[in-house]
PDB file of N, CA, C, O and CB in Angstrom:
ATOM      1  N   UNK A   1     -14.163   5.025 -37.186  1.00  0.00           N
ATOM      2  CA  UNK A   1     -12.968   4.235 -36.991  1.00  0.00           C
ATOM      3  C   UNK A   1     -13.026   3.029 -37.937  1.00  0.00           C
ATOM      4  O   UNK A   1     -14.044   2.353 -38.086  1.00  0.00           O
ATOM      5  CB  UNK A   1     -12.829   3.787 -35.502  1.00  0.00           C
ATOM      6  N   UNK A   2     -11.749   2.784 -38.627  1.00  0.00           N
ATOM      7  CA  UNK A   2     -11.577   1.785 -39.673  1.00  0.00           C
ATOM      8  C   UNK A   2     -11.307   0.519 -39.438  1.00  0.00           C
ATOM      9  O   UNK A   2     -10.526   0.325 -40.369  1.00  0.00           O
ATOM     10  CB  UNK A   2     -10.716   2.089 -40.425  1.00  0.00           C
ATOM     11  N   UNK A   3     -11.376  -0.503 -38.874  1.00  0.00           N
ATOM     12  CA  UNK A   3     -10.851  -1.849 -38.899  1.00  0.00           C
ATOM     13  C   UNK A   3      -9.912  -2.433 -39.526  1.00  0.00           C
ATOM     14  O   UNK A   3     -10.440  -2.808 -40.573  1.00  0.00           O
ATOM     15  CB  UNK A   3     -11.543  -2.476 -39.132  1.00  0.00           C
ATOM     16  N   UNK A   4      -8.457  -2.851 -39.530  1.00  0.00           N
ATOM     17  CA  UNK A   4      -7.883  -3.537 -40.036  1.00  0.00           C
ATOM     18  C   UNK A   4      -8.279  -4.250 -41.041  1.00  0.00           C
ATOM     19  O   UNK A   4      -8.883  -5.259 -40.676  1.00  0.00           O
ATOM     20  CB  UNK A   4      -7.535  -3.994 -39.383  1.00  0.00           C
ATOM     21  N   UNK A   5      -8.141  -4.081 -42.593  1.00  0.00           N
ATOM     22  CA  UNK A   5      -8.502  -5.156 -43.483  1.00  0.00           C
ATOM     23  C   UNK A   5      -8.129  -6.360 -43.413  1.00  0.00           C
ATOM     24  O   UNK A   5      -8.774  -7.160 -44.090  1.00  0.00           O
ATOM     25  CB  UNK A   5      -8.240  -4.938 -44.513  1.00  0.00           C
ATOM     26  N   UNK A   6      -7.075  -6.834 -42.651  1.00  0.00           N
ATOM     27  CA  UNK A   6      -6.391  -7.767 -42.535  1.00  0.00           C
ATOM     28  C   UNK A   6      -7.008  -8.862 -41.734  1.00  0.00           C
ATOM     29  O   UNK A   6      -6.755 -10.065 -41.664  1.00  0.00           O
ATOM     30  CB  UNK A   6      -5.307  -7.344 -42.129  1.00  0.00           C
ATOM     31  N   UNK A   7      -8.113  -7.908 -41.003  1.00  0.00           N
ATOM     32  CA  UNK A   7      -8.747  -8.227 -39.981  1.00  0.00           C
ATOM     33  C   UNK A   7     -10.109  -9.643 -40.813  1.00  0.00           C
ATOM     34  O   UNK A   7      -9.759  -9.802 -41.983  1.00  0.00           O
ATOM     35  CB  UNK A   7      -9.368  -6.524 -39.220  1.00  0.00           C
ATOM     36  N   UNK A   8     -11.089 -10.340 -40.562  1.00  0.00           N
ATOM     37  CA  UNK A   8     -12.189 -10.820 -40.740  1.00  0.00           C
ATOM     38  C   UNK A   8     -12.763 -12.001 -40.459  1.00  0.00           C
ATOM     39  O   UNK A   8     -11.913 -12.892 -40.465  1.00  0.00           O
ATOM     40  CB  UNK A   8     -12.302 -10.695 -41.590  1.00  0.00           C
ATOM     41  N   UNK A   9     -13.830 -12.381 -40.219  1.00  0.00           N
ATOM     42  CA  UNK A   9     -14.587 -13.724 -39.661  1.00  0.00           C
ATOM     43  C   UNK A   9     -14.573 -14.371 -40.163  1.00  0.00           C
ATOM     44  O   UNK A   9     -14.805 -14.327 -41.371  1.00  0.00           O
ATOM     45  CB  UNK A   9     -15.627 -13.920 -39.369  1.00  0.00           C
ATOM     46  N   UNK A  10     -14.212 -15.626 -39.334  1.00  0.00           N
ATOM     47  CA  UNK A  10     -14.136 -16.748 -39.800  1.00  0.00           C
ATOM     48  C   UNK A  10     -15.456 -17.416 -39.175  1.00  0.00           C
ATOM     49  O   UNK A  10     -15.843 -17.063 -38.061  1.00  0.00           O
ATOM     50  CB  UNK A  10     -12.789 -17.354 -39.510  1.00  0.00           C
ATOM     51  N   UNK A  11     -16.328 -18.663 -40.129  1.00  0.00           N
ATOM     52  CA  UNK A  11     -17.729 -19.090 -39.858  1.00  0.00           C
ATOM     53  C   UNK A  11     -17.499 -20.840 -40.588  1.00  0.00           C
ATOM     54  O   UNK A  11     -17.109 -21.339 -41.643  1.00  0.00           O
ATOM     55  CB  UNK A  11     -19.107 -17.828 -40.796  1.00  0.00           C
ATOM     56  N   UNK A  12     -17.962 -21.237 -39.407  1.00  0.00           N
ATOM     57  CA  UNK A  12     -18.316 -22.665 -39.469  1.00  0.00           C
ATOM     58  C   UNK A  12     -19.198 -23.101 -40.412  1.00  0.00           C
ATOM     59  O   UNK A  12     -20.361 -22.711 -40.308  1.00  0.00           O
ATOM     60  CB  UNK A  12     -18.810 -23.078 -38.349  1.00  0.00           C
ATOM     61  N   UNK A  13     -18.766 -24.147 -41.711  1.00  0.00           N
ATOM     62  CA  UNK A  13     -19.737 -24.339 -42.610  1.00  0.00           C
ATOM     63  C   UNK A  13     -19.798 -25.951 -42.924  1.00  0.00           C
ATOM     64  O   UNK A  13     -18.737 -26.570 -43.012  1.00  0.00           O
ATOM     65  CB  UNK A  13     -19.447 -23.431 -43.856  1.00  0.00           C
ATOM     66  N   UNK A  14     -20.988 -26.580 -43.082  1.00  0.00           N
ATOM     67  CA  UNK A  14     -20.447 -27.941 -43.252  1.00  0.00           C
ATOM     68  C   UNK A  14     -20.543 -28.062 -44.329  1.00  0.00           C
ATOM     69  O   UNK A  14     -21.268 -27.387 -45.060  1.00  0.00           O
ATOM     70  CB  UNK A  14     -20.930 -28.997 -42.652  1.00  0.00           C
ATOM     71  N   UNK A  15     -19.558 -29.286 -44.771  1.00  0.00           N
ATOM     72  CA  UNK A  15     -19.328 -29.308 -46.545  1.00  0.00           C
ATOM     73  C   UNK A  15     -20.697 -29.472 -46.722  1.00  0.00           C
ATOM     74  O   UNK A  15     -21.630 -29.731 -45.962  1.00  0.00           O
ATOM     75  CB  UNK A  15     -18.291 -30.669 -47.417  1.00  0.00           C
ATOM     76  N   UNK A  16     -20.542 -29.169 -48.407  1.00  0.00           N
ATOM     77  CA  UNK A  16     -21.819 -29.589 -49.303  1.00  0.00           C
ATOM     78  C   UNK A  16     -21.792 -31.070 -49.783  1.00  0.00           C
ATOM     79  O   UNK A  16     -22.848 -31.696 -49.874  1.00  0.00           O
ATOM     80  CB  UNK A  16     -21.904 -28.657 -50.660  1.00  0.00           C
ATOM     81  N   UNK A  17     -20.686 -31.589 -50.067  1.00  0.00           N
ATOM     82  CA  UNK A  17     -20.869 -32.802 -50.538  1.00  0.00           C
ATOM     83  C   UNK A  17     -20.213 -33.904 -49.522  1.00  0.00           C
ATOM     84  O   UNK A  17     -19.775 -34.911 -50.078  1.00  0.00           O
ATOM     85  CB  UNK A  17     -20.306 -32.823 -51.935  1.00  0.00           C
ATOM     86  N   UNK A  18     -20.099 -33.837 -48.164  1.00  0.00           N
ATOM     87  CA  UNK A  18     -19.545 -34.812 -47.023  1.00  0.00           C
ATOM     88  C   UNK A  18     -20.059 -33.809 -46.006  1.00  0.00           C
ATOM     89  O   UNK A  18     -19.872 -32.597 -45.902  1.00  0.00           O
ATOM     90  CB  UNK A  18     -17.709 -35.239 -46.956  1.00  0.00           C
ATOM     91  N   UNK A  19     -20.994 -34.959 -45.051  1.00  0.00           N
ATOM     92  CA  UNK A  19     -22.236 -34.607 -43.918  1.00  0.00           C
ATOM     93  C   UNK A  19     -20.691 -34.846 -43.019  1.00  0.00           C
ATOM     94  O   UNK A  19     -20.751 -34.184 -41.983  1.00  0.00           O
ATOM     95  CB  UNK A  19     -24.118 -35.949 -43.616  1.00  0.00           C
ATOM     96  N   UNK A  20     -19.611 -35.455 -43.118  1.00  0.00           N
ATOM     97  CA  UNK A  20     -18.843 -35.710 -42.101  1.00  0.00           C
ATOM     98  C   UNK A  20     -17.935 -34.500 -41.766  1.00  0.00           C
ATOM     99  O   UNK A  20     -17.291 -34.598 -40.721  1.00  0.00           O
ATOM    100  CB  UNK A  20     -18.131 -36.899 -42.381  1.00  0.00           C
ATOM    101  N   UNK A  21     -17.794 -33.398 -42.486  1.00  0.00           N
ATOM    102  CA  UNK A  21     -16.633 -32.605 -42.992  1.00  0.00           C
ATOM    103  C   UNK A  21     -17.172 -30.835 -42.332  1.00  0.00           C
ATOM    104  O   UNK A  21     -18.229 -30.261 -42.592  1.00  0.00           O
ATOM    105  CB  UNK A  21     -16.510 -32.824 -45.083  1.00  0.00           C
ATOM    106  N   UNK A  22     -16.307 -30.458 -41.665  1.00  0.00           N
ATOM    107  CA  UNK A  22     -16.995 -29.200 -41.213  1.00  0.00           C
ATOM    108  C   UNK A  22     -15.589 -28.142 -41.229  1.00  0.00           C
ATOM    109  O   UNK A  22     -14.565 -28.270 -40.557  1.00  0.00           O
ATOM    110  CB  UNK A  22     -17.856 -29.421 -39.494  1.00  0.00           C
ATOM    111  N   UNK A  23     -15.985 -26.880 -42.410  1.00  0.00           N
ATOM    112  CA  UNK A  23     -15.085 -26.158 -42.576  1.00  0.00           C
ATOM    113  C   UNK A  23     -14.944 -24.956 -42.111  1.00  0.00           C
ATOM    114  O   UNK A  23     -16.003 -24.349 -41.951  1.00  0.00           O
ATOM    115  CB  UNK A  23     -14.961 -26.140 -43.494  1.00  0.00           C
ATOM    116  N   UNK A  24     -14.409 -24.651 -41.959  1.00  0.00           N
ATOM    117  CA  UNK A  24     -13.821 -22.478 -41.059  1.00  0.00           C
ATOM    118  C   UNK A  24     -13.412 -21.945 -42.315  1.00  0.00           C
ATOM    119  O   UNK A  24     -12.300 -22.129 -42.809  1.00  0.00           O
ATOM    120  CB  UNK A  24     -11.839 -22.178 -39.534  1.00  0.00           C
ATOM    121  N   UNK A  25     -14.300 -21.307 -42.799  1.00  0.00           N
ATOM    122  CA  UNK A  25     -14.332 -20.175 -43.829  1.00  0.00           C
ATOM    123  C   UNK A  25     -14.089 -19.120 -43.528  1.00  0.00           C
ATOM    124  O   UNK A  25     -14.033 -18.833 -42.332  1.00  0.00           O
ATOM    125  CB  UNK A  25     -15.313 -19.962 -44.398  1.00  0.00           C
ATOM    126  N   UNK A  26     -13.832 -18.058 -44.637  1.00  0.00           N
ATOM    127  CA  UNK A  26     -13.667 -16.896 -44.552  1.00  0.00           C
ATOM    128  C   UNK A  26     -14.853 -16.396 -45.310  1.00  0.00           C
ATOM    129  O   UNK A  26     -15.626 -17.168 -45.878  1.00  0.00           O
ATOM    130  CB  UNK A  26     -12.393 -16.519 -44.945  1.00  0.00           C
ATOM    131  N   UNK A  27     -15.019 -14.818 -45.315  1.00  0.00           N
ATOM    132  CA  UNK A  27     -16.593 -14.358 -46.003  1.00  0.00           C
ATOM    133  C   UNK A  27     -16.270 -14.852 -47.400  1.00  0.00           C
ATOM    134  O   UNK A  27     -17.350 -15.335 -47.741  1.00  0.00           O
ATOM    135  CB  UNK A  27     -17.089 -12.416 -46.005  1.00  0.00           C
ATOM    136  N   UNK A  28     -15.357 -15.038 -48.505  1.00  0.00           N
ATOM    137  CA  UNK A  28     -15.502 -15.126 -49.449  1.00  0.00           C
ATOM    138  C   UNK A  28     -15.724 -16.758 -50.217  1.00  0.00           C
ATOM    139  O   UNK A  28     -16.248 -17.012 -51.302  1.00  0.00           O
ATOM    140  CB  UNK A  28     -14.605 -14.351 -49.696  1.00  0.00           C
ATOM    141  N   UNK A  29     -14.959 -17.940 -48.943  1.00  0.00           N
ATOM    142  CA  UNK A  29     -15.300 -18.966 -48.944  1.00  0.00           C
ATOM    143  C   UNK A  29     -13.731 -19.854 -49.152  1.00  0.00           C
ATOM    144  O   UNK A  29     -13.405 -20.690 -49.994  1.00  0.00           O
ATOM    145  CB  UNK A  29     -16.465 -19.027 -49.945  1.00  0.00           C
ATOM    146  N   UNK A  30     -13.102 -19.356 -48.188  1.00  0.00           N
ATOM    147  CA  UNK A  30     -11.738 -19.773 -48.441  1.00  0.00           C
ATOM    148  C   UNK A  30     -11.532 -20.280 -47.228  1.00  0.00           C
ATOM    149  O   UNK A  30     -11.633 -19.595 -46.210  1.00  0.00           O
ATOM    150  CB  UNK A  30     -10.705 -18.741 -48.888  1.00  0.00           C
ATOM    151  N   UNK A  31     -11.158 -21.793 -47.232  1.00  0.00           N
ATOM    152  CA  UNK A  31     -11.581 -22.684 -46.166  1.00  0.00           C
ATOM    153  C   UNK A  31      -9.881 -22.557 -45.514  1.00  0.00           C
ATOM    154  O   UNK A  31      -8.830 -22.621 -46.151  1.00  0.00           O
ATOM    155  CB  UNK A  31     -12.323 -24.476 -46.764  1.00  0.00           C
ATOM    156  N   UNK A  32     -10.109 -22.340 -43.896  1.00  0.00           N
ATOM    157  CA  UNK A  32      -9.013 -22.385 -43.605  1.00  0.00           C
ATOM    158  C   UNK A  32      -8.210 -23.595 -42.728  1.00  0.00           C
ATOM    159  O   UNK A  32      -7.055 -23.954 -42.499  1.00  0.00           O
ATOM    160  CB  UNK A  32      -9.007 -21.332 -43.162  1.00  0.00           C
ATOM    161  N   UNK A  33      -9.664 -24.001 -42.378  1.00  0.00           N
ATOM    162  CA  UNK A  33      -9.596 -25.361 -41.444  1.00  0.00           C
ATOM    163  C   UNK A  33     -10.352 -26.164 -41.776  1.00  0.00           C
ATOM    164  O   UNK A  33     -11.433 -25.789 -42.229  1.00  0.00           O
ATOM    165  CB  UNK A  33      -9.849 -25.301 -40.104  1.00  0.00           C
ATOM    166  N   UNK A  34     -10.097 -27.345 -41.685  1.00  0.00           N
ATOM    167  CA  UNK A  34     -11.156 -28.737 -41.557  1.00  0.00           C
ATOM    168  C   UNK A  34     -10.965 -29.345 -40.604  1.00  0.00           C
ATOM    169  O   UNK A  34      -9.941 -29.168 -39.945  1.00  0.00           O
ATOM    170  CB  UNK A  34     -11.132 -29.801 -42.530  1.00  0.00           C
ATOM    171  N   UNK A  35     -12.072 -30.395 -40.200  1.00  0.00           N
ATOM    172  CA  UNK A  35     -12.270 -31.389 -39.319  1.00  0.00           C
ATOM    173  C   UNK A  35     -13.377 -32.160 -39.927  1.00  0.00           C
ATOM    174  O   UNK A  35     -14.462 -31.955 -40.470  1.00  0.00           O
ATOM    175  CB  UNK A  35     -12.533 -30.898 -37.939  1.00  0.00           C
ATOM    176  N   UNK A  36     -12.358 -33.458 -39.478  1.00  0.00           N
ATOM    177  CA  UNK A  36     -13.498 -34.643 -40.606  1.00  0.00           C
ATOM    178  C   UNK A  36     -13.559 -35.853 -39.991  1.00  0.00           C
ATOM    179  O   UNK A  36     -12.588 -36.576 -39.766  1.00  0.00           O
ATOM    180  CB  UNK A  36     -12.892 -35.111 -42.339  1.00  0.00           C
ATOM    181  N   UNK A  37     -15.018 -36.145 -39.639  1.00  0.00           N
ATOM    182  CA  UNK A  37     -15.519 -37.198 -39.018  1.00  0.00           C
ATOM    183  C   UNK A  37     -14.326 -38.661 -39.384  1.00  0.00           C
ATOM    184  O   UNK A  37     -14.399 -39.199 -40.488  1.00  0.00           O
ATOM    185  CB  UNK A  37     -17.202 -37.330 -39.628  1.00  0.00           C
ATOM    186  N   UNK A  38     -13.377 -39.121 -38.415  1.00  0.00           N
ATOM    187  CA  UNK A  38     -13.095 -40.404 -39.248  1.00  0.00           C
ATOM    188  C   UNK A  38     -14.470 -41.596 -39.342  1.00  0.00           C
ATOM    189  O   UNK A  38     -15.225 -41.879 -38.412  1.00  0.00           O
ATOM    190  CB  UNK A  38     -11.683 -41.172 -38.445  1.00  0.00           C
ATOM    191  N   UNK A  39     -14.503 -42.125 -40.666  1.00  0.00           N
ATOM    192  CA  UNK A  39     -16.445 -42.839 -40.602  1.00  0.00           C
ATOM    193  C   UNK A  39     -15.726 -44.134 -39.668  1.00  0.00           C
ATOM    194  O   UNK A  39     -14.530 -44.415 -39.749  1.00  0.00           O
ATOM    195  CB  UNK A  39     -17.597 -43.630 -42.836  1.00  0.00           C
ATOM    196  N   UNK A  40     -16.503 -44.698 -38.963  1.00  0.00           N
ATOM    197  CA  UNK A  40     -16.331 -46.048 -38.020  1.00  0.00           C
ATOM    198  C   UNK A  40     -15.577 -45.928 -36.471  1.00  0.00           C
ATOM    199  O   UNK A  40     -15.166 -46.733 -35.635  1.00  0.00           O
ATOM    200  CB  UNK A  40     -15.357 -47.138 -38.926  1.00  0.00           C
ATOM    201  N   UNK A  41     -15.639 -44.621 -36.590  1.00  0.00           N
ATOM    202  CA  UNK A  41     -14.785 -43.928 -35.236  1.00  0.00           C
ATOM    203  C   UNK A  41     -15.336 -42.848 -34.359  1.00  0.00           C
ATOM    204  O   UNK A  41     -16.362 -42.365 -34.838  1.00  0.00           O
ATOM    205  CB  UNK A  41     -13.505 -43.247 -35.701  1.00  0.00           C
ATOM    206  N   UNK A  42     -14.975 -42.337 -33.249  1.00  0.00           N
ATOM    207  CA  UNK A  42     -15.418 -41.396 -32.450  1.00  0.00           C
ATOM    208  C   UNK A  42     -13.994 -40.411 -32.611  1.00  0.00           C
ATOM    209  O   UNK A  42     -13.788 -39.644 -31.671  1.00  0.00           O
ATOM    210  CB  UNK A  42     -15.893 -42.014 -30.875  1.00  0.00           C
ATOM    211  N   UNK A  43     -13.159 -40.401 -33.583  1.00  0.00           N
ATOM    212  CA  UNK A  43     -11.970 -39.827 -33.910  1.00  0.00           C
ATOM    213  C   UNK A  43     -12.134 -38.701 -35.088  1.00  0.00           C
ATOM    214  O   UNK A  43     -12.706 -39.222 -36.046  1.00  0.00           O
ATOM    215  CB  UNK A  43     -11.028 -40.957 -34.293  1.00  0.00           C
ATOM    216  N   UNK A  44     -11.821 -37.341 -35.325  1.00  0.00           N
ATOM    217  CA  UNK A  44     -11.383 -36.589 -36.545  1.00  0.00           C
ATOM    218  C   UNK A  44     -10.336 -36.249 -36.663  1.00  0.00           C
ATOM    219  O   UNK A  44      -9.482 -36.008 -35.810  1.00  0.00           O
ATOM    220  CB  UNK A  44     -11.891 -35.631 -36.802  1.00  0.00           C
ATOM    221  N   UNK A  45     -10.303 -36.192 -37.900  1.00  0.00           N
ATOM    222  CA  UNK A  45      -8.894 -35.667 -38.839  1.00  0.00           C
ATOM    223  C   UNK A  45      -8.805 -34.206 -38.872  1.00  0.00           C
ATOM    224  O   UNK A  45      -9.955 -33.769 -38.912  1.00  0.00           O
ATOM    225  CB  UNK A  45      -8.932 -36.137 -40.527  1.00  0.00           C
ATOM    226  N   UNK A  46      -7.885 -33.195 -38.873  1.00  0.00           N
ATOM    227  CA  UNK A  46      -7.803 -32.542 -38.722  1.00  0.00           C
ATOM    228  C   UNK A  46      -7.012 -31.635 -39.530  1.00  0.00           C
ATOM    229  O   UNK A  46      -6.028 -32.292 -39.871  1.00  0.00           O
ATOM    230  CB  UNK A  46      -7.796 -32.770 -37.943  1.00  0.00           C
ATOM    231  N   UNK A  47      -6.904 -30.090 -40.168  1.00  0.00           N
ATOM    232  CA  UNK A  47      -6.107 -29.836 -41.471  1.00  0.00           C
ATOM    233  C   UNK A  47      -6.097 -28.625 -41.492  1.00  0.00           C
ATOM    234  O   UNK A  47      -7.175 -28.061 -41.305  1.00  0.00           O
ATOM    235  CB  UNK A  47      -6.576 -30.348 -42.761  1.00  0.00           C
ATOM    236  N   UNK A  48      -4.985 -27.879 -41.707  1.00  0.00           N
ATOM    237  CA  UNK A  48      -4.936 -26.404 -41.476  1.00  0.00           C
ATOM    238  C   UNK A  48      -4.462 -26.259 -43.399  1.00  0.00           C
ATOM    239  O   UNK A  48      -3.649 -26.807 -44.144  1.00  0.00           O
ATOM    240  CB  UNK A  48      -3.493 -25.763 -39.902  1.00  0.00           C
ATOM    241  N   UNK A  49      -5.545 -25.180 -43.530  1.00  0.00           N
ATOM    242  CA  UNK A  49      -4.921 -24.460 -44.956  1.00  0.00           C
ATOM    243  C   UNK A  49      -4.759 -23.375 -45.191  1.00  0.00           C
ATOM    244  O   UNK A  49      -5.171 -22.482 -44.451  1.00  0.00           O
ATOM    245  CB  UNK A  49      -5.458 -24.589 -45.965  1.00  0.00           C
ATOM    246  N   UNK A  50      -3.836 -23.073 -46.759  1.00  0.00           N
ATOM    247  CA  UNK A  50      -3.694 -21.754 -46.811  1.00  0.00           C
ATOM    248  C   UNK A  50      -2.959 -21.585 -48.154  1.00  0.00           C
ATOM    249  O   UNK A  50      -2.548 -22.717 -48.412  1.00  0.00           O
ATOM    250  CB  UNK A  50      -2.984 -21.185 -45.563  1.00  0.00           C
ATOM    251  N   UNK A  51      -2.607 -20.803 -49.079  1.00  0.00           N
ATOM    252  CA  UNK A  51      -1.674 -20.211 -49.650  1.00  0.00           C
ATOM    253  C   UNK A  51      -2.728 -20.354 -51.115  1.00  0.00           C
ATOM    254  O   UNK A  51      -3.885 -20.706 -50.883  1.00  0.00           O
ATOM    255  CB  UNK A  51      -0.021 -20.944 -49.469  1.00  0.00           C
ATOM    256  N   UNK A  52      -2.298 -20.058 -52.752  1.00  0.00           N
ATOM    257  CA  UNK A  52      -3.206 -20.052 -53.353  1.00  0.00           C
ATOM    258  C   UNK A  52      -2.211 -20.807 -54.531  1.00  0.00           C
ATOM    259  O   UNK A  52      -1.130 -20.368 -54.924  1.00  0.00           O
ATOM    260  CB  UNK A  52      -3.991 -18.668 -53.454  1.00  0.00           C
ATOM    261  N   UNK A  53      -2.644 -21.617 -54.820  1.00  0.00           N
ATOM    262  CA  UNK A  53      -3.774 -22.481 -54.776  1.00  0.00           C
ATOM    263  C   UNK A  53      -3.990 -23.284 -53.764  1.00  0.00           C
ATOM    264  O   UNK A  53      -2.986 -23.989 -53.656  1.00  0.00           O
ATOM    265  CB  UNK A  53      -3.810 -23.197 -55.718  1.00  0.00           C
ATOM    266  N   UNK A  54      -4.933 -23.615 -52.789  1.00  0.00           N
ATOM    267  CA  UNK A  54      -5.439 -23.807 -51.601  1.00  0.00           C
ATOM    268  C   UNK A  54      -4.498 -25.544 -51.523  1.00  0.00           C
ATOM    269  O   UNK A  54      -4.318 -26.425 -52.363  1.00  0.00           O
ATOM    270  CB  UNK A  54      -7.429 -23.653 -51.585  1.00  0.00           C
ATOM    271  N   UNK A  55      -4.131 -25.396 -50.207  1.00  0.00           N
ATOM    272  CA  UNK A  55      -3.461 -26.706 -50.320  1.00  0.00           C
ATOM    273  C   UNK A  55      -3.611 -27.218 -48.452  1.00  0.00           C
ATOM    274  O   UNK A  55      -4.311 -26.609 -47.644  1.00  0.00           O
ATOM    275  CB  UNK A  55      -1.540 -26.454 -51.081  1.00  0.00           C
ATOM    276  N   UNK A  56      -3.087 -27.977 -48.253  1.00  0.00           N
ATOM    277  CA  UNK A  56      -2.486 -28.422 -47.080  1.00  0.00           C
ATOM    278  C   UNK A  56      -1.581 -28.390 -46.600  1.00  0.00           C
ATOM    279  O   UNK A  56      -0.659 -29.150 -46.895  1.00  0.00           O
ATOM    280  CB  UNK A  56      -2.487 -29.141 -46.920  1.00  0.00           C
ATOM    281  N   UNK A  57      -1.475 -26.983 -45.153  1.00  0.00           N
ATOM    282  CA  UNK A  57      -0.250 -26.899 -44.535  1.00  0.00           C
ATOM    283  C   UNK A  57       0.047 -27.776 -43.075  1.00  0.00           C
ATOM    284  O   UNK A  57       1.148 -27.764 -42.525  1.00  0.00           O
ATOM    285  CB  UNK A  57      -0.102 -25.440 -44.333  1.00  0.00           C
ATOM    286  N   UNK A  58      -0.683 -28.242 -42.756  1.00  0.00           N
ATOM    287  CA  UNK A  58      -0.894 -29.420 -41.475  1.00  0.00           C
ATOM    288  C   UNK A  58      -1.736 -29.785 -41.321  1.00  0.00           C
ATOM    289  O   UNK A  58      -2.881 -29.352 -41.193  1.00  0.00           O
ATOM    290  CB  UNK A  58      -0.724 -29.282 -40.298  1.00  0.00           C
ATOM    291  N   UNK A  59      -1.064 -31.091 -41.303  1.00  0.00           N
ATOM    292  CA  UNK A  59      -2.551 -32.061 -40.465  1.00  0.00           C
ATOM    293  C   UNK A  59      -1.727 -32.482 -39.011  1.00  0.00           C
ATOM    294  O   UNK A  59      -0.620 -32.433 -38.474  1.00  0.00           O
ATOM    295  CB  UNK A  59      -3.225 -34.047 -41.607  1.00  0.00           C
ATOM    296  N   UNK A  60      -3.315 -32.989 -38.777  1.00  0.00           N
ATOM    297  CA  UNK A  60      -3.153 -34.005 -37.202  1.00  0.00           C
ATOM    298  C   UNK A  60      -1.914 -34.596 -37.403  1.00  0.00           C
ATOM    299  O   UNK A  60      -1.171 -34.086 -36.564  1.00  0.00           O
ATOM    300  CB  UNK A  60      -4.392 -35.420 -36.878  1.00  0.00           C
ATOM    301  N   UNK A  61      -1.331 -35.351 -38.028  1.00  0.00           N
ATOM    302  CA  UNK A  61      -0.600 -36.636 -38.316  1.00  0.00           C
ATOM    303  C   UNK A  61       0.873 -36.081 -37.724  1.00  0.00           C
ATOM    304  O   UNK A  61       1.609 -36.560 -36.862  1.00  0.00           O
ATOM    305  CB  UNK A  61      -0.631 -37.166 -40.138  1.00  0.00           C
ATOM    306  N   UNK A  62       1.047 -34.369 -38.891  1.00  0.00           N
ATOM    307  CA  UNK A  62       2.022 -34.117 -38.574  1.00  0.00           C
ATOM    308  C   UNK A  62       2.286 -33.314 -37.441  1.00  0.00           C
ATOM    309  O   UNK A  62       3.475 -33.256 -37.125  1.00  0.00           O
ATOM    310  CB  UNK A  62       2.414 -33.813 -39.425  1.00  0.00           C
ATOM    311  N   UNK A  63       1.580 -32.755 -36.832  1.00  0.00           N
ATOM    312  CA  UNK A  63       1.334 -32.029 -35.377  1.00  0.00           C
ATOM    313  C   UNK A  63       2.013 -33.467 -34.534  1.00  0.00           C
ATOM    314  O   UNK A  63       3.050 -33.572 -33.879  1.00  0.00           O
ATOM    315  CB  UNK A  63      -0.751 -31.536 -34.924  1.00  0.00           C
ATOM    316  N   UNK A  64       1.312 -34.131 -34.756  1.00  0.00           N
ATOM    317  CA  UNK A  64       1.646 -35.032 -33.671  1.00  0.00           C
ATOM    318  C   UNK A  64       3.240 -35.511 -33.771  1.00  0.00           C
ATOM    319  O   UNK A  64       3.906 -35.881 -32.804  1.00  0.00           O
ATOM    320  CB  UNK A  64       0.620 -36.311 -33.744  1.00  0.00           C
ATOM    321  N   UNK A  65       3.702 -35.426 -35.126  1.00  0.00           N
ATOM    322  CA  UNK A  65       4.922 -35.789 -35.551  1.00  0.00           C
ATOM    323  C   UNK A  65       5.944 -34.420 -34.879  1.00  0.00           C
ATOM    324  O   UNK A  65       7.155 -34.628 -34.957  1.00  0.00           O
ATOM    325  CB  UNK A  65       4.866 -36.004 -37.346  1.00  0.00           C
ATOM    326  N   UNK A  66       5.653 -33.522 -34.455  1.00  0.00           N
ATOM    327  CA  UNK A  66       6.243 -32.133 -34.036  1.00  0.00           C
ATOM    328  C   UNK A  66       6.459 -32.508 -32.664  1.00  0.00           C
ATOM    329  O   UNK A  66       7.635 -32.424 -32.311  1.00  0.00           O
ATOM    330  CB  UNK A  66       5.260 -30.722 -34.237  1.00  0.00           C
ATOM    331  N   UNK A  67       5.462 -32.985 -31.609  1.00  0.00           N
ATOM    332  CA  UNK A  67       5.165 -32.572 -30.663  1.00  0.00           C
ATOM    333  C   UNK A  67       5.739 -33.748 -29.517  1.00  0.00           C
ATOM    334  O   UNK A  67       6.230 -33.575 -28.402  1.00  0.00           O
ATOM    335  CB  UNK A  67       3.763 -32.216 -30.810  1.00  0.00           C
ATOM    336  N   UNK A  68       5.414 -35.217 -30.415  1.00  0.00           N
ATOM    337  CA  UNK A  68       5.645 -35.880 -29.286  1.00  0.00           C
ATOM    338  C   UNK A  68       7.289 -37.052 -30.525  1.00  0.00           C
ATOM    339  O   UNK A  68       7.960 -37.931 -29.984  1.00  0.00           O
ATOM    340  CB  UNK A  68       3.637 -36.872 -28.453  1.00  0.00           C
TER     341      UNK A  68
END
């Protein structure tokens, strides 16, 4: 039985160059999410991506701008 190609894991990686920054990859290394320590806070930022060339389709800021 074949699996959906469409289908695949996503894995928690923390950046290489920011100890604050922790990304949701895909196997090939195509980050789909972030979350990033704000520094001086108990708060993160938050960022959904996608399309190519890799960009920013939401953040926290604007979620919150949707919702409330």
């Amino acid at each position: 039985m074949s699996l959906d190609k469409n289908l695949f894991t996503l894995t928690f990686s923390p950046h290489k160059d920011n100890p604050n920054i922790l990304d949701l990859v895909d196997p090939v290394g195509t980050i789909h999410y972030r979350k990033q320590k704000v520094v001086g806070s108990k708060e993160y930022k938050i960022e959904l991506y996608g399309g190519f060339p890799l960009s920013c389709l939401l953040s926290d800021e604007e979620l919150m701008n949707i919702f409330y």
